[in-house]
N, C-alpha and C positions, 0 to 999 in steps of 0.2 A: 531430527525428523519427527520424532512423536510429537513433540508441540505441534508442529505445522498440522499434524491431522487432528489432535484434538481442535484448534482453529476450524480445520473445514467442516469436521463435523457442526461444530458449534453454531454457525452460520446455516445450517438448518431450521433454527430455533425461529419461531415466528409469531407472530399475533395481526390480529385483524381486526384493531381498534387504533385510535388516538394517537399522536406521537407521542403526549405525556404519558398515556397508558401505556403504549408500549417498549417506554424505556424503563416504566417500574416495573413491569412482567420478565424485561431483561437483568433486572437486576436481581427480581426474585428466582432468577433461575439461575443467576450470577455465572453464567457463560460466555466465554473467551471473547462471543463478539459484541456483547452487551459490553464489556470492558474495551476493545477494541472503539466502538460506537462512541463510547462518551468519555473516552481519553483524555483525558485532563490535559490542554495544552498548556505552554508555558507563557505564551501568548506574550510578548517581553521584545522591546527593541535589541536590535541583530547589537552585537559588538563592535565597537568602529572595525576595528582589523579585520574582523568576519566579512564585514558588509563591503569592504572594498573587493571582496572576493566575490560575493554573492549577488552586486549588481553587476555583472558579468554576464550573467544570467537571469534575473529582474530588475526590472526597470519602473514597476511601480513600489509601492508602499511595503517594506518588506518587514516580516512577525518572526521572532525564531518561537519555534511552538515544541521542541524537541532538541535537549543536550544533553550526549554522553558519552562514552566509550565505547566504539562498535566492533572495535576490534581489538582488545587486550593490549591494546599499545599504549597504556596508560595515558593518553592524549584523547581532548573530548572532539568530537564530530558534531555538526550543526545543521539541525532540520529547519529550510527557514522557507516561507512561503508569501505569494503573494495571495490573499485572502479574497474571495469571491463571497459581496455583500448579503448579510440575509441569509445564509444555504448553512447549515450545520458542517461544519469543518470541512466548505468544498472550498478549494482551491483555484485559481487562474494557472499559477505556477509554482514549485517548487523543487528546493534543490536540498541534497546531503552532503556537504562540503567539509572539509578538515582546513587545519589553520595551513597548511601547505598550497592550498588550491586545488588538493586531488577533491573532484567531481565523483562520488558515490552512486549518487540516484538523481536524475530529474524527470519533473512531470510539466505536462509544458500544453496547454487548450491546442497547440496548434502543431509542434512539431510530435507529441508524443511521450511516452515513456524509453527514457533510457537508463544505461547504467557503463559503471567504468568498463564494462566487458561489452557495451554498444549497445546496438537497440534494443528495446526488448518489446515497445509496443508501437509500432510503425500504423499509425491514424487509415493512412492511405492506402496499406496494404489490408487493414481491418477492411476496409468500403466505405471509411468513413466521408464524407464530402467537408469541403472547407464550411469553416463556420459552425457545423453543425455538434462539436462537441464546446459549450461556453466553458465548463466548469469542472472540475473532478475533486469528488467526494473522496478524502484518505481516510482508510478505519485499520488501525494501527493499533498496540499497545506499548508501553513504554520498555518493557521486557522483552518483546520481541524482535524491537529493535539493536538494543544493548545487550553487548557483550563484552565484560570488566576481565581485569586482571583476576580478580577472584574468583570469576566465573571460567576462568582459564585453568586455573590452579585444579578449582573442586571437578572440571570436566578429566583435568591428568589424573587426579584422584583417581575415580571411579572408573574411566574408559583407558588411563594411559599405559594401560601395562599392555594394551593390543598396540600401540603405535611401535612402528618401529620400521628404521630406511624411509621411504615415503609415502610411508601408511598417513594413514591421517584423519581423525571422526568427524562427521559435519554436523554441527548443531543447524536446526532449522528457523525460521522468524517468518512472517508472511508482514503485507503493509496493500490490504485491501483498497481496490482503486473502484467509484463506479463512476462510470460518463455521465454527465446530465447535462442537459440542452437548456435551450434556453426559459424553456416552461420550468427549468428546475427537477425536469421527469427524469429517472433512469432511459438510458439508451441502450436497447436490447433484454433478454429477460430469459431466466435461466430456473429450473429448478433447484435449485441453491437455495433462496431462499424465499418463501409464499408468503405473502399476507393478503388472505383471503384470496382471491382467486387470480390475484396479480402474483407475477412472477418477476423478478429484479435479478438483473445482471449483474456481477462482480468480477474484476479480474484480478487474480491473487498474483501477488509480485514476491517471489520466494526472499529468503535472505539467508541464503546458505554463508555458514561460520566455518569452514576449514580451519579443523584446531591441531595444526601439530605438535611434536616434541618442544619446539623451543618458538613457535609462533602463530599468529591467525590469521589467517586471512577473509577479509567477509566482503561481498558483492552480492547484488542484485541478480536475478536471474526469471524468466516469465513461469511460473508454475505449468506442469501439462504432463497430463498420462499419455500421451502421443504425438506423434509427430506433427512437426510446425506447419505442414499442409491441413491434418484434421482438425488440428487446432483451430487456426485462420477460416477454414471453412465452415466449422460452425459458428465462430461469432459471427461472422457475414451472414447467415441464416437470422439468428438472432437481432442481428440488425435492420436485416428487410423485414422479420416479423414485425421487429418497434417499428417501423415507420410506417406497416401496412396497418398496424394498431392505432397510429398516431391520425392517420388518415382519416380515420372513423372516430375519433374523439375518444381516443384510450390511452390514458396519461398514466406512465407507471411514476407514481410521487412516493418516494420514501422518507421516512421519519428525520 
């Protein structure tokens, strides 16, 4: 759970210059979302065996951009995406699949964000209209997605003497998602995060690790200090502001 707030914190950080400039000001402040932002992907053709899985779910040109351990099961899991041309690691589609075919996360232009525990970002309950979200932006890091055998181990270490029956501690991971249309603009805008007097919206996608005595469990889940009505109704605000912004030629363009 600390991790996931130093992330939200960090995602305050901002500037109101350049893209190039404001990935070196991120970097000179070397904060979670500046590592998050420029994630080194893996960028590497999917595995035959993977990809018979993962065109299940894409049907265009598929990247694995992320492999590892997500859940102490000493077995790797596989981020594999269809790439949206030209846009800094946005996406069409993308999935987190294991060599089994269990379905972890996907993100998808049209039906939404899910996870193995079901929806978690329903388009059409946001207000969104067909068509109008092209692309989505992943700002990830590799750490917070992975979660190793050893990272199992040192978590029993330090937290495992409270576990006990069906106790259990949760490590936390975020894997930032933001909508852009077909200007390539953010969709909606939040104080979250400013660069100069624009405001960009984010939706943080938790990754809670249930680590117990002898296993982990890790799934997807929507981030929210409140219930799934206040939630829903502000981004629906945020979205008629983008579109009442868009209307008058206010393009929120991020780096």
């Amino acid at each position: 759970m600390k991790r996931t707030t130093i992330i939200l914190i960090a995602m305050l950080v901002t500037s109101s210059c350049s893209s190039q400039r404001f990935l070196e000001d991120m970097k000179k402040e070397n904060s979670v979302f500046y590592e998050g932002y420029v994630q080194e992907w893996l960028d590497e053709e999917v595995p035959k065996e993977i990809d018979r899985i993962a065109q299940e779910y894409i049907n265009g040109k598929r990247t694995l951009i992320w492999q590892g351990d997500m859940d102490a099961d000493g077995n790797d899991e596989y981020f594999i995406v269809e790439k949206y041309p030209d846009v800094h690691h946005a996406v069409t589609k993308a999935v987190i699949v294991d060599r089994t075919g269990r379905l972890l996360l996907s993100v998808d232009s049209v039906q939404g964000v899910k996870s193995a525990k079901g929806i978690i970002l329903d388009y059409r309950r946001l207000g969104l209209r067909d068509g109008e979200v092209v692309s989505q932006r992943l700002i990830f890091t590799a750490d917070d997605i992975a979660f190793t055998k050893n990272q199992h181990k040192k978590a029993l270490e330090v937290d495992g003497k409270n576990i006990f029956g069906d106790r259990y501690i949760n490590y936390g991971g975020s894997c930032f998602i933001q909508l852009l249309d077909e200007n390539n603009s953010c969709i909606g805008y939040s104080t979250f995060i400013e660069e100069g007097k624009r405001k960009y919206y984010s939706l943080p996608v938790f990754k809670s690790t249930m680590v117990f005595r002898e296993k982990v469990t890790a799934y997807f889940v929507l981030y929210r200090g409140g219930t799934d009505r206040v939630l829903f109704d502000n981004i629906r605000n945020f979205i008629l502001n983008y579109r009442k912004e868009k209307a008058d030629g206010i393009l929120h363009k991020v780096p």
